[in-house]
PASEBA-1860 file (N, C-alpha, C; in nm, 3 decimals):
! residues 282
1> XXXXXXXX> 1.989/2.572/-1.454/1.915/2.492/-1.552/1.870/2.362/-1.486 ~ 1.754/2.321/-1.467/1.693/2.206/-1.439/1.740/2.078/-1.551 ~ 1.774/1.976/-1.456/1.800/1.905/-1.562/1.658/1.821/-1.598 ~ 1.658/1.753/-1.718/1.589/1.676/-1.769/1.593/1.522/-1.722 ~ 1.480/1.519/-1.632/1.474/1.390/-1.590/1.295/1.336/-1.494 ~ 1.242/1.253/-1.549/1.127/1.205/-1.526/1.113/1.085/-1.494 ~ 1.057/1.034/-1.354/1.042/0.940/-1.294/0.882/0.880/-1.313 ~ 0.879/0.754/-1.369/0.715/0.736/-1.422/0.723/0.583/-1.363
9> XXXXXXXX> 0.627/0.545/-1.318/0.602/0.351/-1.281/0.531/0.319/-1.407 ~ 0.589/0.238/-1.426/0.554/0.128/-1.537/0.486/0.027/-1.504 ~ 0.536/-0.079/-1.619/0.475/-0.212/-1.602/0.517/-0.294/-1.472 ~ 0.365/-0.328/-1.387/0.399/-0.393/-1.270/0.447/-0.286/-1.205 ~ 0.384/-0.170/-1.186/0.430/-0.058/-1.100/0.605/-0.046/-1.067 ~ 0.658/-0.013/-1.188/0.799/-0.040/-1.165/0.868/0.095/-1.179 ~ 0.906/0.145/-1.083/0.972/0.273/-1.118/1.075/0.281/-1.240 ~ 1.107/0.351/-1.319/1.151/0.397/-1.426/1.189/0.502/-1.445
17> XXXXXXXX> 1.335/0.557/-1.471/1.421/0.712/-1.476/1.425/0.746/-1.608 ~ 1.366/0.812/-1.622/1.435/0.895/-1.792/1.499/0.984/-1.795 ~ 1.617/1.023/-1.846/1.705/1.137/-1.824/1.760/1.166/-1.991 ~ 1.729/1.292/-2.042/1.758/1.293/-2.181/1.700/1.197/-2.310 ~ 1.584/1.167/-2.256/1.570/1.049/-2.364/1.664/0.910/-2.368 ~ 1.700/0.880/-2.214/1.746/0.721/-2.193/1.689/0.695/-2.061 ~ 1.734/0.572/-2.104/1.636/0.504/-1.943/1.761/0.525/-1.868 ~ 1.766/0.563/-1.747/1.872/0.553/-1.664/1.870/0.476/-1.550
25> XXXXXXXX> 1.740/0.396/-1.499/1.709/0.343/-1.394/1.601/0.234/-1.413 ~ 1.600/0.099/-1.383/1.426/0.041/-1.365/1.466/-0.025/-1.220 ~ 1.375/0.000/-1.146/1.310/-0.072/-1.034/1.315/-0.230/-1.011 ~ 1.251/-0.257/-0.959/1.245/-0.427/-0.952/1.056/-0.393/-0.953 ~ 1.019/-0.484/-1.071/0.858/-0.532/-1.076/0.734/-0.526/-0.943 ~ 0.676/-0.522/-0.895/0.614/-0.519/-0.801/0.481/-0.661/-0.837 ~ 0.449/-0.687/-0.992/0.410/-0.746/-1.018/0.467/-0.871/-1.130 ~ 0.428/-0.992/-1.123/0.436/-1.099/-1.274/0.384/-1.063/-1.358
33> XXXXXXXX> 0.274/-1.017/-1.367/0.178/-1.075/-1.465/0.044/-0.898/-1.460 ~ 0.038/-0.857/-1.564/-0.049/-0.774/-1.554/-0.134/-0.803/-1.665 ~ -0.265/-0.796/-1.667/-0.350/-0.861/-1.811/-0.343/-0.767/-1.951 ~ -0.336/-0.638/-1.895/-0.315/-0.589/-2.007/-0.228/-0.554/-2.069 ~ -0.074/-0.597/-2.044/0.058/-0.632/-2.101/0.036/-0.804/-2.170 ~ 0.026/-0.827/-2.086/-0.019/-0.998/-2.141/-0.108/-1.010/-2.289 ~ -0.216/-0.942/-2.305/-0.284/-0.922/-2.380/-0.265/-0.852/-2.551 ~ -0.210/-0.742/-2.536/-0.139/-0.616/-2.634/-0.015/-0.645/-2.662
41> XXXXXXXX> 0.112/-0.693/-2.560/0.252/-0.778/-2.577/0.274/-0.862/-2.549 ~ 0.173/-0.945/-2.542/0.176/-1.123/-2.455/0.327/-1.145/-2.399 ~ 0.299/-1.038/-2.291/0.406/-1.031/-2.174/0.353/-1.130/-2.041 ~ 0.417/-1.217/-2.026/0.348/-1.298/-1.958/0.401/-1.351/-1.815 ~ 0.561/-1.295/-1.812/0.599/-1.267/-1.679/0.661/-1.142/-1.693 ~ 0.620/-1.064/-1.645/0.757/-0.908/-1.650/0.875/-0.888/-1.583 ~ 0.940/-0.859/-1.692/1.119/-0.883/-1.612/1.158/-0.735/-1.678 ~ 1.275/-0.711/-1.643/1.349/-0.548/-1.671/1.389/-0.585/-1.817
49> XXXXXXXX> 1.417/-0.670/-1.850/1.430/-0.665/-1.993/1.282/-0.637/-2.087 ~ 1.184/-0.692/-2.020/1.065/-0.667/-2.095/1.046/-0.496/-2.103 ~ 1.032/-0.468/-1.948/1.039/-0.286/-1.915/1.098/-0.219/-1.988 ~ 1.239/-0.246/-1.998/1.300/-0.180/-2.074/1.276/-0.188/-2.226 ~ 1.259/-0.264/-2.317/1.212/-0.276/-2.411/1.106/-0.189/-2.409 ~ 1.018/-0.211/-2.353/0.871/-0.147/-2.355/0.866/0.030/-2.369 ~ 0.977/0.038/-2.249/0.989/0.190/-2.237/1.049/0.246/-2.339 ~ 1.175/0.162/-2.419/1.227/0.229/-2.503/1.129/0.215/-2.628
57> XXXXXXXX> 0.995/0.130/-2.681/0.932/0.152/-2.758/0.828/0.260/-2.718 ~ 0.807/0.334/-2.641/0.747/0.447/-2.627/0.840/0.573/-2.626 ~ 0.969/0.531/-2.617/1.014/0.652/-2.615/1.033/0.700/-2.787 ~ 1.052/0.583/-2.818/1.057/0.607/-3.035/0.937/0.621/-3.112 ~ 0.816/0.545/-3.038/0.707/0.569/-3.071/0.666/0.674/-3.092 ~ 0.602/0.743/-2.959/0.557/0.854/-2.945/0.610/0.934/-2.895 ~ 0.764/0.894/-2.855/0.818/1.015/-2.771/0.819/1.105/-2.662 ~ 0.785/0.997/-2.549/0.769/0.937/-2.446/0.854/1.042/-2.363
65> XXXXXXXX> 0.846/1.138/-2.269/0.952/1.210/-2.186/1.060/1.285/-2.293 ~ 1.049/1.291/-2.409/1.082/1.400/-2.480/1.012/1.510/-2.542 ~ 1.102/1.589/-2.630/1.033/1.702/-2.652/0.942/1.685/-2.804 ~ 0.988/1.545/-2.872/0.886/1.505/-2.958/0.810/1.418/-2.979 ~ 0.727/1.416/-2.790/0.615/1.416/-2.776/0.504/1.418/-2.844 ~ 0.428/1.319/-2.901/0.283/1.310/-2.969/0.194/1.348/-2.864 ~ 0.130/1.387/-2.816/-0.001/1.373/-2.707/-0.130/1.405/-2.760 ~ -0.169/1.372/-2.874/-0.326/1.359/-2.883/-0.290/1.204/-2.966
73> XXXXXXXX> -0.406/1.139/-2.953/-0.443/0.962/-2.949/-0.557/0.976/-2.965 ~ -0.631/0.833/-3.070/-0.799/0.805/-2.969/-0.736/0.709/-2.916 ~ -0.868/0.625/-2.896/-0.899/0.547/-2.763/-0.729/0.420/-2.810 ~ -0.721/0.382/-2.677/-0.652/0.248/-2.667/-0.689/0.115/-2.621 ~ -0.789/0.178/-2.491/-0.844/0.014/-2.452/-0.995/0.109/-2.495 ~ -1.110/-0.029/-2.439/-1.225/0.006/-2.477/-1.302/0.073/-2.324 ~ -1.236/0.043/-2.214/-1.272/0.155/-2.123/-1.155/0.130/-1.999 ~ -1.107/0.266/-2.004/-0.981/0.281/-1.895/-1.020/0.448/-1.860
81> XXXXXXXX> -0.951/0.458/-1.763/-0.986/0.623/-1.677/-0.968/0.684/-1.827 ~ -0.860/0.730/-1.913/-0.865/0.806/-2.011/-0.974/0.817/-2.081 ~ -1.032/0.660/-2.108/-1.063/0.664/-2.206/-1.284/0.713/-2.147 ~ -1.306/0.674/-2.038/-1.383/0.745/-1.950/-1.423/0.881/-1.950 ~ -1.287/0.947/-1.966/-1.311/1.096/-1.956/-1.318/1.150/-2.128 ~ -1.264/1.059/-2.156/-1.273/1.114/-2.345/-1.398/1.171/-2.357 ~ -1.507/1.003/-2.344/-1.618/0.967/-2.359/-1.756/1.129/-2.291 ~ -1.678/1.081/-2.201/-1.772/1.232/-2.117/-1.755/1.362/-2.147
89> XXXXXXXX> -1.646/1.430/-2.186/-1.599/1.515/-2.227/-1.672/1.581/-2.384 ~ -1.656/1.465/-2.504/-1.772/1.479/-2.627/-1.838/1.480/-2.576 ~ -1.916/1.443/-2.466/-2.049/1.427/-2.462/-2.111/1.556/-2.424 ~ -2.020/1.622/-2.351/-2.043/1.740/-2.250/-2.120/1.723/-2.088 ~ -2.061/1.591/-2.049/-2.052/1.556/-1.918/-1.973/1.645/-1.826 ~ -1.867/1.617/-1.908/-1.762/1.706/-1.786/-1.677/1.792/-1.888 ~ -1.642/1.931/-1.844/-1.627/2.048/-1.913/-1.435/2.081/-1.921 ~ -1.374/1.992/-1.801/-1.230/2.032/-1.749/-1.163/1.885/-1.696
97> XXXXXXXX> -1.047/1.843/-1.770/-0.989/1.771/-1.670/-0.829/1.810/-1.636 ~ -0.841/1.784/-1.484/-0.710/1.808/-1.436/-0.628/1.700/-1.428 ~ -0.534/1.690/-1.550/-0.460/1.592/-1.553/-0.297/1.618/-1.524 ~ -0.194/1.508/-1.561/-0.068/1.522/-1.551/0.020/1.474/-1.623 ~ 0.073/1.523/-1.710/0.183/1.553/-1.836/0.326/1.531/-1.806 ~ 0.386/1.445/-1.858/0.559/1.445/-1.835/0.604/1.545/-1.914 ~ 0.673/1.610/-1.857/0.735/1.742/-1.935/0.648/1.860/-1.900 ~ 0.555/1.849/-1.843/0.480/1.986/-1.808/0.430/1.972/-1.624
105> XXXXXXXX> 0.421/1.836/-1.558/0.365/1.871/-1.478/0.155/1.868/-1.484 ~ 0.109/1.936/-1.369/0.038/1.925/-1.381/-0.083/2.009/-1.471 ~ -0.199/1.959/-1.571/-0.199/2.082/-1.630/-0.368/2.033/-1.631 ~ -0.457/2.128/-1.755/-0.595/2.128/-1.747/-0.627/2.118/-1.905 ~ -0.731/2.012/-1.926/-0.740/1.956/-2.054/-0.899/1.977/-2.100 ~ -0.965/1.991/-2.226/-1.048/1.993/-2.251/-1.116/1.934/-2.385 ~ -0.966/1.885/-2.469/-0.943/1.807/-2.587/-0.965/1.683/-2.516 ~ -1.067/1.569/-2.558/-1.091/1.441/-2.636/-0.947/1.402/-2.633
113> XXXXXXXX> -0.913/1.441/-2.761/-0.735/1.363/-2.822/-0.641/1.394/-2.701 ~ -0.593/1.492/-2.637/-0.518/1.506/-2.584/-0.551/1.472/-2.436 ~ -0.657/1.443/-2.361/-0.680/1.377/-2.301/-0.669/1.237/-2.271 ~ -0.696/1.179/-2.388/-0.664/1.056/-2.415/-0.486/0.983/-2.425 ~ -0.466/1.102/-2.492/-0.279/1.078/-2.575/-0.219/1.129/-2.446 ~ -0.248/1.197/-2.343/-0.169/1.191/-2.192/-0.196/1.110/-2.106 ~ -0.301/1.049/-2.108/-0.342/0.954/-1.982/-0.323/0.837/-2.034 ~ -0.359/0.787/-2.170/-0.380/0.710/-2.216/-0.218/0.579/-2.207
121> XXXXXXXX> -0.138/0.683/-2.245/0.039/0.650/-2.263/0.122/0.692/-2.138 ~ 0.078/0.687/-2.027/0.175/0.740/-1.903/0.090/0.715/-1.764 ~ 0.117/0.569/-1.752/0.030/0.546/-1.620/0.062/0.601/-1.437 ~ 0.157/0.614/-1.405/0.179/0.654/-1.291/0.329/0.742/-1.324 ~ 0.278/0.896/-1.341/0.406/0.979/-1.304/0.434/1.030/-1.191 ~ 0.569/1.021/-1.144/0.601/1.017/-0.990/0.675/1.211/-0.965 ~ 0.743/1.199/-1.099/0.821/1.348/-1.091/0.883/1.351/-1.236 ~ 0.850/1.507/-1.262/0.898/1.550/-1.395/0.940/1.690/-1.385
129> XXXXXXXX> 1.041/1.718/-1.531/1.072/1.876/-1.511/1.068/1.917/-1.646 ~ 1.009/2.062/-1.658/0.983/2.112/-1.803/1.039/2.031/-1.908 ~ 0.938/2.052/-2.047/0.966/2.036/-2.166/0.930/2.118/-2.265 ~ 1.015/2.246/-2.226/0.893/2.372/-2.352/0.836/2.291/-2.486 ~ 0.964/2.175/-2.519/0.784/2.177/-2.669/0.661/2.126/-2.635 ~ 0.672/2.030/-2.510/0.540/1.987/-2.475/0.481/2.111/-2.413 ~ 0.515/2.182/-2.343/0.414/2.298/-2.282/0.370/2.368/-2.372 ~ 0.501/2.394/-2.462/0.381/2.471/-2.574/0.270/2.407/-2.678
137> XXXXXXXX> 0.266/2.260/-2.694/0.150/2.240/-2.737/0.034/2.205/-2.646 ~ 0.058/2.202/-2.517/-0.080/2.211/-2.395/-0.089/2.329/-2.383 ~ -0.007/2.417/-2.367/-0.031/2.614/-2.393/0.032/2.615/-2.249 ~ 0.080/2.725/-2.259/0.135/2.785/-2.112/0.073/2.801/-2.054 ~ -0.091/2.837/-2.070/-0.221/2.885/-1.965/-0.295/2.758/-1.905 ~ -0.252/2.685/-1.949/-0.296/2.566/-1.970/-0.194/2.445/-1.842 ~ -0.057/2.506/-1.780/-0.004/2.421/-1.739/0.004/2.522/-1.584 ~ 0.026/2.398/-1.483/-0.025/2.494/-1.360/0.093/2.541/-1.321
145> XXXXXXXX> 0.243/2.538/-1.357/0.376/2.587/-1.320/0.439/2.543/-1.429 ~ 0.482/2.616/-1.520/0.594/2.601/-1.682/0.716/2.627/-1.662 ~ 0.771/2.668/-1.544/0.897/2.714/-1.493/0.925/2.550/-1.414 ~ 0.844/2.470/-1.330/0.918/2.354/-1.308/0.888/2.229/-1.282 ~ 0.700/2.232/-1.324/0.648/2.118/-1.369/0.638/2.053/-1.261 ~ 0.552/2.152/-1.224/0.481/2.086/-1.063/0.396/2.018/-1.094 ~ 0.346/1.905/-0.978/0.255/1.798/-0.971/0.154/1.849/-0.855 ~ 0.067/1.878/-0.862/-0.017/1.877/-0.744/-0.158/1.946/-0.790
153> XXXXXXXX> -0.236/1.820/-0.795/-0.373/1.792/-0.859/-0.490/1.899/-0.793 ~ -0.450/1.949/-0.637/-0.534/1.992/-0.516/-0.530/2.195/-0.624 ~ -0.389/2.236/-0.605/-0.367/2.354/-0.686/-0.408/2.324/-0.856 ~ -0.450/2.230/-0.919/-0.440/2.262/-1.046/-0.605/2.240/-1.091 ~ -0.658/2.189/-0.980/-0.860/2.237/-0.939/-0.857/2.365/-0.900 ~ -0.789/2.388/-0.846/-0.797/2.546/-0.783/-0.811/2.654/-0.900 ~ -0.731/2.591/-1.007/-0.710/2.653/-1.149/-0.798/2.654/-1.218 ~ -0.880/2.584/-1.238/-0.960/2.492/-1.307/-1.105/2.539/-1.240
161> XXXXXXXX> -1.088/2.620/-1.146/-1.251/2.632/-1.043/-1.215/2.792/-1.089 ~ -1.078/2.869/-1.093/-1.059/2.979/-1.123/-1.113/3.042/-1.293 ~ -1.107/2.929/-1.342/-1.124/2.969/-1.492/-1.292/2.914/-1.498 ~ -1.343/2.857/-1.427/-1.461/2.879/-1.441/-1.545/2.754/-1.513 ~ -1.438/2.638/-1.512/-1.523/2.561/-1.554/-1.641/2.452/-1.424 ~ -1.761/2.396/-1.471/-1.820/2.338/-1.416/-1.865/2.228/-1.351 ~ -1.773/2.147/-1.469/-1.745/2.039/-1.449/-1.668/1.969/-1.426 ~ -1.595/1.934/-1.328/-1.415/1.919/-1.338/-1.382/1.816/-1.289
169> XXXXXXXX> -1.297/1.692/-1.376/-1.265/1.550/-1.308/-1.104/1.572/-1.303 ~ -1.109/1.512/-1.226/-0.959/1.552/-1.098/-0.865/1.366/-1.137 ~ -0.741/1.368/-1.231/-0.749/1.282/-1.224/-0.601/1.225/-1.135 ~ -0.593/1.123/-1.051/-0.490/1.144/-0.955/-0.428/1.004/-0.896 ~ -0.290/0.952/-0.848/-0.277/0.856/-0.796/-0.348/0.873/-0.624 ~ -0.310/0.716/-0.574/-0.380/0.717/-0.444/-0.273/0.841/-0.357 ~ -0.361/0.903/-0.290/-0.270/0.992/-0.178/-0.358/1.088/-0.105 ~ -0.299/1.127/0.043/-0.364/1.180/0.121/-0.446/1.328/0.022
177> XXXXXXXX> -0.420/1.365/-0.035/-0.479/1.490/-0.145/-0.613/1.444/-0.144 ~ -0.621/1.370/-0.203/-0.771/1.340/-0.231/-0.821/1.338/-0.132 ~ -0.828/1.345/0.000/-0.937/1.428/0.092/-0.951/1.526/0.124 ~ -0.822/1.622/0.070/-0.793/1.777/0.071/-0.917/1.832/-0.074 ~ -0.882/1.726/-0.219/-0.935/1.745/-0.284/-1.141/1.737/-0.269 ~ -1.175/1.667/-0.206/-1.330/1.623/-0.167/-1.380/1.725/-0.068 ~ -1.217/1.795/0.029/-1.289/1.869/0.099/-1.304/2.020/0.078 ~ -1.227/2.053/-0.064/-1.229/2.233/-0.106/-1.366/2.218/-0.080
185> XXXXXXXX> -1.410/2.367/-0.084/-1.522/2.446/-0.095/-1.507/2.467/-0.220 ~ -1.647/2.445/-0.255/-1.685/2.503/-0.436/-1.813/2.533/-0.422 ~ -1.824/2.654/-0.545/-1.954/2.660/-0.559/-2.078/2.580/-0.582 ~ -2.166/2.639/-0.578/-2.280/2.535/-0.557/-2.329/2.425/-0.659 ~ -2.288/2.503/-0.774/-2.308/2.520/-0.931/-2.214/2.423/-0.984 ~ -2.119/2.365/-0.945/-2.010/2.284/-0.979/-2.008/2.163/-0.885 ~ -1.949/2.103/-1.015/-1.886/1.914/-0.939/-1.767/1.897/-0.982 ~ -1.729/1.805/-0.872/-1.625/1.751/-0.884/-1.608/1.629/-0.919
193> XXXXXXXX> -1.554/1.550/-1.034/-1.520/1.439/-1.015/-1.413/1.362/-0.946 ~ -1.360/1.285/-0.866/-1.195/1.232/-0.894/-1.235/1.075/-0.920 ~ -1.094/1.066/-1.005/-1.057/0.940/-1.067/-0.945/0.869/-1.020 ~ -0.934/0.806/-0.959/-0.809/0.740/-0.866/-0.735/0.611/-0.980 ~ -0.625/0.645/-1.022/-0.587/0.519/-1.102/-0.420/0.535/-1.009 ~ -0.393/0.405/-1.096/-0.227/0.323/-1.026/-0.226/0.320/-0.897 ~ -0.283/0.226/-0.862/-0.367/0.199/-0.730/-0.249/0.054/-0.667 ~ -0.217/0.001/-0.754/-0.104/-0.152/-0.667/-0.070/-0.056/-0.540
201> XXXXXXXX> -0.058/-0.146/-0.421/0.056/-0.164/-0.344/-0.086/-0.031/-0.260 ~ -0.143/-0.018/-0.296/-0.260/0.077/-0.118/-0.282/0.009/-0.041 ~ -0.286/0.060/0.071/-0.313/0.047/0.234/-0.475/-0.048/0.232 ~ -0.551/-0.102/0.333/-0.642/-0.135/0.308/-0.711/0.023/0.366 ~ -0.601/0.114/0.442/-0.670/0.266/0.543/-0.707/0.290/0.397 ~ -0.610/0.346/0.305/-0.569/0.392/0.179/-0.756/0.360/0.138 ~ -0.766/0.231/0.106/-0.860/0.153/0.034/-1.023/0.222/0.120 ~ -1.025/0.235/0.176/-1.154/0.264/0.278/-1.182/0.428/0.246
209> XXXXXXXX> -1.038/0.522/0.252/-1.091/0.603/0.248/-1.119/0.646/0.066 ~ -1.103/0.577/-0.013/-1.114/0.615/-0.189/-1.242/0.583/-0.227 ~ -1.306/0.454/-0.110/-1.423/0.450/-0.134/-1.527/0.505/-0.130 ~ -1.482/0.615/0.009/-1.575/0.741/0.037/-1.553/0.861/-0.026 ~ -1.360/0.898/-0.100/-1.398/1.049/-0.152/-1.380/1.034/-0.294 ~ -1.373/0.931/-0.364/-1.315/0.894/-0.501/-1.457/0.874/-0.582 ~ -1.455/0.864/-0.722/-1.610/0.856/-0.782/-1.550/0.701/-0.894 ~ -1.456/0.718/-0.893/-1.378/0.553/-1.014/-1.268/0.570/-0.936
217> XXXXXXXX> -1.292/0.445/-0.945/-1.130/0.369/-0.877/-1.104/0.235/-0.963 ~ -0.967/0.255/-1.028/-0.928/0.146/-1.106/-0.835/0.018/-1.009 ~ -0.868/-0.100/-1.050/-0.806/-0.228/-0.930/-0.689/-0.200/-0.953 ~ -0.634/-0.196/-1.081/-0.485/-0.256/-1.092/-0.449/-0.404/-1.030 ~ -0.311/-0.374/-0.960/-0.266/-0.522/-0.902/-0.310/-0.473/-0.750 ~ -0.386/-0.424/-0.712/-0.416/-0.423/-0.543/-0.536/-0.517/-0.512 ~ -0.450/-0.584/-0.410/-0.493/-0.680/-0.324/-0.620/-0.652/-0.206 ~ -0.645/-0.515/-0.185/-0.686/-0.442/-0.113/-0.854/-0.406/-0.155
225> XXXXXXXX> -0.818/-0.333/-0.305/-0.939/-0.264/-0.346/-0.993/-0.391/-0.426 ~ -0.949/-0.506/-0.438/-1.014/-0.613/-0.530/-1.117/-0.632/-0.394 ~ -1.033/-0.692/-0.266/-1.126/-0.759/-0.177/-1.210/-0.685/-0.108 ~ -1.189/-0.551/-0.116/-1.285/-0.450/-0.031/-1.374/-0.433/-0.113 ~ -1.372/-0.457/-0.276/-1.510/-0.438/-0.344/-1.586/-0.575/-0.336 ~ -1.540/-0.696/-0.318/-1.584/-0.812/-0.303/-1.708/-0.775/-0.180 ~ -1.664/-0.695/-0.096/-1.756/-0.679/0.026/-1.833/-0.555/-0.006 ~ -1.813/-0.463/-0.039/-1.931/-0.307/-0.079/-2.019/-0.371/-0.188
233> XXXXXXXX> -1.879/-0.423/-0.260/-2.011/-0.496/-0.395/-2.020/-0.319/-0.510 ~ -1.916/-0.219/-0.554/-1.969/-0.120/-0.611/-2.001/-0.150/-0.758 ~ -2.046/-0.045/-0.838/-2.047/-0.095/-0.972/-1.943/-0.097/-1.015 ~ -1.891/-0.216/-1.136/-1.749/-0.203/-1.175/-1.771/-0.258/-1.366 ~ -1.667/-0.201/-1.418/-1.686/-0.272/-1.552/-1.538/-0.354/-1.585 ~ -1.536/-0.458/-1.618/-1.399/-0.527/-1.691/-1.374/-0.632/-1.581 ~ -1.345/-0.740/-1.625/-1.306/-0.876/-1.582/-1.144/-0.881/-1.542 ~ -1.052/-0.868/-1.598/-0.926/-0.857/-1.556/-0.852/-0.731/-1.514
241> XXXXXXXX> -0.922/-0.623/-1.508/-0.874/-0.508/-1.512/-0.982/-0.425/-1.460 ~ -1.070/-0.470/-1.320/-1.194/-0.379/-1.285/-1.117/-0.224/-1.227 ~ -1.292/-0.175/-1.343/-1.267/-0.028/-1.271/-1.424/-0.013/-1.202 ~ -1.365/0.056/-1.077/-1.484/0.056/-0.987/-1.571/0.201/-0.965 ~ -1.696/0.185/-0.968/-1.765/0.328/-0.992/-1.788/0.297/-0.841 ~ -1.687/0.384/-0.739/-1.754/0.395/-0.597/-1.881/0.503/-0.543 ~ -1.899/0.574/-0.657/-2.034/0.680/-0.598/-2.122/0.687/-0.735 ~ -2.255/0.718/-0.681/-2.308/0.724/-0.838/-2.329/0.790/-0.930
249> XXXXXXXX> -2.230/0.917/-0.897/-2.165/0.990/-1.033/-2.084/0.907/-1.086 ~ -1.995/0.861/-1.038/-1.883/0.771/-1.110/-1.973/0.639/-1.171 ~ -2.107/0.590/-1.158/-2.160/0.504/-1.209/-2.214/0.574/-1.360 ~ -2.269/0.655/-1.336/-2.308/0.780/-1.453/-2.238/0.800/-1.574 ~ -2.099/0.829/-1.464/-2.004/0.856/-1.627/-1.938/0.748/-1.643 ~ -1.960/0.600/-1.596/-1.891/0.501/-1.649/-1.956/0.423/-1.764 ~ -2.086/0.431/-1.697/-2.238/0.396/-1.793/-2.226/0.488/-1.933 ~ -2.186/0.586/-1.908/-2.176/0.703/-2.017/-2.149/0.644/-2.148
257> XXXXXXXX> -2.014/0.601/-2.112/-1.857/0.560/-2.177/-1.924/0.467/-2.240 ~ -1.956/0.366/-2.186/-2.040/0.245/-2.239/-2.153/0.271/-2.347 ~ -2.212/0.331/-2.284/-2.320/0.346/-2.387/-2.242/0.455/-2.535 ~ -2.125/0.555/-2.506/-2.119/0.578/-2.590/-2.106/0.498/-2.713 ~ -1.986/0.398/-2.670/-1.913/0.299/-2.752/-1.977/0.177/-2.827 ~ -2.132/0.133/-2.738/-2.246/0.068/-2.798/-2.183/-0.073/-2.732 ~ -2.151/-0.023/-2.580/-2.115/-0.191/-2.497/-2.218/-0.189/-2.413 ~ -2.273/-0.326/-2.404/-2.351/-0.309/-2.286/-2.328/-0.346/-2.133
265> XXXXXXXX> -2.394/-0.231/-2.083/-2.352/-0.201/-1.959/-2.319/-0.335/-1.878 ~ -2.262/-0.343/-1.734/-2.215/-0.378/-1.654/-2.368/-0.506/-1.604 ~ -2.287/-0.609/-1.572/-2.433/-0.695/-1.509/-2.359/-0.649/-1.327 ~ -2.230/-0.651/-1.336/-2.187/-0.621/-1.168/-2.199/-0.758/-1.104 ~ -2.141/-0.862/-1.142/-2.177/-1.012/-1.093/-2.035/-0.956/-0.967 ~ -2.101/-1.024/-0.847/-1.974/-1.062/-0.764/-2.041/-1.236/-0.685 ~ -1.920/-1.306/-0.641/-1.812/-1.247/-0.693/-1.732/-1.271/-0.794 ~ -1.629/-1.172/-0.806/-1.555/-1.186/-0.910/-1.413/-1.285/-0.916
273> XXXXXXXX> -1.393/-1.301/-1.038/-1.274/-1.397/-1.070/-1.185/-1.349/-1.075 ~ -1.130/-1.383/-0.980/-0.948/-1.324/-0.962/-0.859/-1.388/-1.059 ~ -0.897/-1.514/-1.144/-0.833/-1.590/-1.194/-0.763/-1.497/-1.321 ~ -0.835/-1.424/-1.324/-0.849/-1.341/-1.517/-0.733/-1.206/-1.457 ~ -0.695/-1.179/-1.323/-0.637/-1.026/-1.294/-0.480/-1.038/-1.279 ~ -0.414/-0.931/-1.246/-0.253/-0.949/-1.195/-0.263/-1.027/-1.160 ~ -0.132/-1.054/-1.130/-0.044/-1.162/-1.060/0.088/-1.126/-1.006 ~ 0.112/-1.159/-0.858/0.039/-1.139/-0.784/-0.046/-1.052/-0.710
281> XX> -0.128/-1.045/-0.680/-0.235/-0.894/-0.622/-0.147/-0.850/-0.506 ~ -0.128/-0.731/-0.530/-0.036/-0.679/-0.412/-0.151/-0.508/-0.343
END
């Protein structure tokens, strides 16, 4: 029997253990100050008491790494990777996303709500192991290993190119994959998106190469992808919390989002004010 236990980074990229529905572990912060904790819990330095609090209100909330799990949501912020792919998805931009589920691993989404209610509430999962009630409301066909809640975004496109959809955004932390992912062979007829989020703490190598195989890349607290866009200059939307459209598909479906929601688009001023982001940029 596998035991029950899920490793997710939190606030200020902070590793975090869940085992049975308790926290069993937090990390030490990587960041002070993140804007959009500051903002929603006017958290204004993050300490393990805040984390912990935080985590245990998601775990009662929505049920967070258990088996009574909520996962469909609308929107939470007014544009974040989730909420990006929502947007495109109604629209019939993009047909498939390959996302990643605590309690299931990696799986393939095509719901709006449940797109949103997984990405939306679980920013960086590191490792997880089954949760039949969550698999059974993403469906067993639906999850790319239900026996032990594998992670690996490269096999769960593979899935996702198998079933035939056309449009497929790949959504993934920073890691060597994503040039495995840019470099499958696909048909002619199909795109790929990827979406690079929980980005603190990348390489500036890391940073160079997301610019070339990634289509959105969110800043987070990296020190790296703030100043390397200062110099490309890509399109980006949000003042404390830029997300960066590095190719111009990823400008397409960021513009999308926007226009769905009736914001107007991006002016792209650089440079930008670091004053408004984490603290400190790592």
């Amino acid at each position: 029997m596998v035991n029950d236990k899920h490793i997710i980074e939190a606030l200020g990229k902070t590793q975090v253990v869940i085992e049975d529905g308790k926290i069993t572990g937090i990390g030490e912060p990587q960041i002070d100050y993140c804007p959009i904790f500051g903002k929603y819990h006017n958290i204004q330095k993050i300490t393990k008491e805040d984390i912990q609090k935080n985590i245990e209100y998601r775990i009662a909330d929505f049920g967070m790494c258990t088996k009574n799990r909520e996962l469909k949501m609308g929107d939470m912020l007014s544009v974040g990777i989730s909420e990006i792919l929502r947007s495109n998805v109604e629209l019939g931009n993009i047909d498939c996303v390959v996302g990643a589920c605590e309690g299931a691993g990696t799986i393939l989404m095509t719901d709006p709500d449940l797109i949103q209610g997984v990405g939306g509430r679980v920013s960086g999962l590191v490792s997880t192991t089954p949760i039949p009630e969550i698999i059974e409301q993403i469906g067993d066909e639906n999850v790319l290993n239900s026996k032990t809640a594998e992670l690996n975004q490269l096999e769960g496109l593979k899935m996702a190119i198998e079933r035939g959809y056309k449009n497929i955004a790949v959504t993934i932390l920073p890691t060597p994959m994503i040039r495995e992912i840019r470099e499958l062979e696909i048909p002619d007829d199909m795109e790929v998106y990827i979406f690079v989020a929980h980005t603190t703490n990348t390489t500036l190598e890391e940073v160079e190469k997301l610019f070339v195989d990634a289509d959105i890349v969110t800043a987070c607290a990296s020190k790296n992808i703030i100043e390397y866009a200062q110099i490309k200059k890509p399109y980006y939307y949000g003042s404390a919390v830029p997300i960066y459209a590095v190719s111009e598909a990823g400008h397409q479906l960021l513009d999308a989002r926007l226009k769905h929601i009736n914001k107007p688009l991006s002016t792209n001023d650089y440079p930008q004010d670091l004053s408004k982001m984490a603290k400190p940029l790592r």
